[in-house]
C-alpha positions as CSV (number, residue, x, y, z in Angstrom):
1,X,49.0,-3.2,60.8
2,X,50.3,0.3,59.2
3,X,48.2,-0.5,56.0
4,X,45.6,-0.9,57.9
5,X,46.1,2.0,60.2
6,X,46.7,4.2,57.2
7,X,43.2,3.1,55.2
8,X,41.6,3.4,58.2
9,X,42.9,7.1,58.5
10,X,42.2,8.0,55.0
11,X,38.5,6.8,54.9
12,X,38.1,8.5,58.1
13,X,39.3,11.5,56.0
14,X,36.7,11.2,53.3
15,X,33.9,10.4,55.7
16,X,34.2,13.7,57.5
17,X,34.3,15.3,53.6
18,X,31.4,13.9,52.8
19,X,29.6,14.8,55.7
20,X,31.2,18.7,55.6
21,X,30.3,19.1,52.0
22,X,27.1,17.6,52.7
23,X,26.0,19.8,55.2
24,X,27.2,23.5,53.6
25,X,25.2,21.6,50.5
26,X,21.9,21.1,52.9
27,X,22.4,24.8,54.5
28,X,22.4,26.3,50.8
29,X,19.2,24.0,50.1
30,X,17.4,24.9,53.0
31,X,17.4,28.8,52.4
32,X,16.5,28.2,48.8
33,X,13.7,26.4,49.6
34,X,12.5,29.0,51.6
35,X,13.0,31.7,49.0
36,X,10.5,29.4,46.9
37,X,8.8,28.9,50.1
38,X,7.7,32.6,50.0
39,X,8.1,33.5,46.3
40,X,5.0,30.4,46.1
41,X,2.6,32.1,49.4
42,X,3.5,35.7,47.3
43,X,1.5,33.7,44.3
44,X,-1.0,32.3,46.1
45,X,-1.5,35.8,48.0
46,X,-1.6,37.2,44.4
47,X,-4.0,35.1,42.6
48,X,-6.1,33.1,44.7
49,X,-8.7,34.2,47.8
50,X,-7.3,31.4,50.1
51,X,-6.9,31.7,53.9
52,X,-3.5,31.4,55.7
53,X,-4.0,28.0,56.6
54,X,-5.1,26.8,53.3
55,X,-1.5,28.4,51.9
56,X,0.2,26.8,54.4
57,X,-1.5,22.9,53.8
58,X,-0.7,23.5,50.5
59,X,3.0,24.1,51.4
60,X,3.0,21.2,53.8
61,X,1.6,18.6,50.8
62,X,4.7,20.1,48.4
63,X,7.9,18.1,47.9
64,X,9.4,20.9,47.4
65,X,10.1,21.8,50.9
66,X,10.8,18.8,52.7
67,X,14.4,20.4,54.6
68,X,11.7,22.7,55.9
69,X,10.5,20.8,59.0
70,X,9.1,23.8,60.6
71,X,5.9,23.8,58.6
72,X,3.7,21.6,60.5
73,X,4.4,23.4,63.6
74,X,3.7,26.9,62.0
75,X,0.7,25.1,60.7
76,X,-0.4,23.7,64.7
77,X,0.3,27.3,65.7
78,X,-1.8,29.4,63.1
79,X,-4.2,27.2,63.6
80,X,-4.4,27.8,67.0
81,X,-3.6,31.7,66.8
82,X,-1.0,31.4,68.6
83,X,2.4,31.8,66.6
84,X,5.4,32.5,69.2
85,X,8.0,34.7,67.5
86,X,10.8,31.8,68.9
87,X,8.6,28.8,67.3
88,X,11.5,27.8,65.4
89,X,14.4,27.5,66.5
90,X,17.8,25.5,65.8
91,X,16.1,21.7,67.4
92,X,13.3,21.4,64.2
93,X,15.9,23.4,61.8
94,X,19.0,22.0,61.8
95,X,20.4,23.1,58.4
96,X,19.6,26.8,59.2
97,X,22.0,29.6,61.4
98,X,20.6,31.6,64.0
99,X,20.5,34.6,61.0
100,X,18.1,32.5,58.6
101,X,15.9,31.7,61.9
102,X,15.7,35.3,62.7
103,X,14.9,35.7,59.2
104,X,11.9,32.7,59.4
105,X,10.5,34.0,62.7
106,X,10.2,37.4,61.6
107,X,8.6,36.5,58.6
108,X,6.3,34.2,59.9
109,X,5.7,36.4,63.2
110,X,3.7,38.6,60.7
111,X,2.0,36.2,58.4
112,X,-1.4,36.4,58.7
113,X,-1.5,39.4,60.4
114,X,-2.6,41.9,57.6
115,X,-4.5,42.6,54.8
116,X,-3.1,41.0,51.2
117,X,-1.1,43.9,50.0
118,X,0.5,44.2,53.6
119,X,1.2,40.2,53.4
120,X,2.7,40.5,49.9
121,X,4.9,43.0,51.5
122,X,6.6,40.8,54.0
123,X,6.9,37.8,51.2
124,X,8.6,40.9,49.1
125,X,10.7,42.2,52.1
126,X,11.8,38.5,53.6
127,X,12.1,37.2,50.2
128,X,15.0,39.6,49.6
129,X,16.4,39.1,52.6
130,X,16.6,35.1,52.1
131,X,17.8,35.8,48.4
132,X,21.0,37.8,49.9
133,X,21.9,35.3,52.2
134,X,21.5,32.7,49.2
135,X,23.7,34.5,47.1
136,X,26.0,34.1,49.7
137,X,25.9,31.0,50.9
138,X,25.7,30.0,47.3
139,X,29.6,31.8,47.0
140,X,30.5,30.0,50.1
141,X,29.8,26.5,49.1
142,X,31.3,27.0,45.8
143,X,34.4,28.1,48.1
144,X,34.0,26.0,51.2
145,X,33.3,22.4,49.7
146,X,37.1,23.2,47.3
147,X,39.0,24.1,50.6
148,X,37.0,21.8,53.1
149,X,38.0,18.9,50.3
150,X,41.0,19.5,49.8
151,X,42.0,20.7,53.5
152,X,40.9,17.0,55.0
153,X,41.9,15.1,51.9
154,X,45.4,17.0,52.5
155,X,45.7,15.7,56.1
156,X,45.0,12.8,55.5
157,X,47.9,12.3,52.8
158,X,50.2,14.2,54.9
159,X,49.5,11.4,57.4
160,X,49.9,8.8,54.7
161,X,53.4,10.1,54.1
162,X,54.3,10.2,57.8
163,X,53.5,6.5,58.3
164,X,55.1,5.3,54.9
């Protein structure tokens, strides 16, 4: 019964790990696949005559973005001219903090909404604002996944050692 009481405690251990490590991982993911999110509708603003919507089917056919479920309801809202500043939000963005959704709102809230040199603006402006927070986020995960490891892993030997 202990040895089963103590694998069972262990695994629990590594399950929540995983699933920790997993999600600072996602977070980091997420916000750089929105800096190539806009660093791509910068290109497209740059080199191509396309309209809004056409950059943003063309974003929504990429692999390249799929933690970014927002873009089909961005895409149902330009369409419809009528993009609400809290469209997304934490329930169809679950790997982003409130700071990247204000980031994501904001630059989305003006998308479309200027001529092309005021449009490669905002991807220039929002672009740098998403590459700070990747910088960080990238410095926290190399931090956060070491402790968070080692932190649950640590518990869960300490509880091994109480039970043996």
């Amino acid at each position: 019964m202990k040895i089963l009481f103590i694998t069972m405690t262990l695994a629990i251990c590594f399950i929540i790990t995983v699933y920790k490590v997993d999600n600072i991982k996602k977070h980091t993911l997420a916000v750089r696949q929105c800096v190539m999110m806009i660093d791509n509708i910068e290109i497209l603003l740059n080199h191509t005559n396309i309209t809004v919507e056409k950059i943003i089917d063309s974003l929504l056919l990429s692999d390249n973005y799929y933690l970014l479920s927002f873009l089909k309801e961005i895409h149902i809202s330009l369409l419809n001219s009528d993009f609400d500043n809290g469209i997304i939000t934490k329930n169809n963005c679950i790997f982003f903090d409130k700071e990247d959704l204000t980031f994501i709102n904001g630059f989305f809230s003006n998308f479309g909404k200027s001529d092309v040199y005021g449009q490669i603006s905002n991807c220039k402006l929002y672009k740098e604002f998403l590459k700070t927070k990747l910088s960080k986020l990238e410095n926290e995960e190399k931090n956060n996944c070491k402790s968070t490891s080692v932190m649950i892993m640590g518990i869960g030997f300490a509880v091994l050692m109480i039970m043996v």
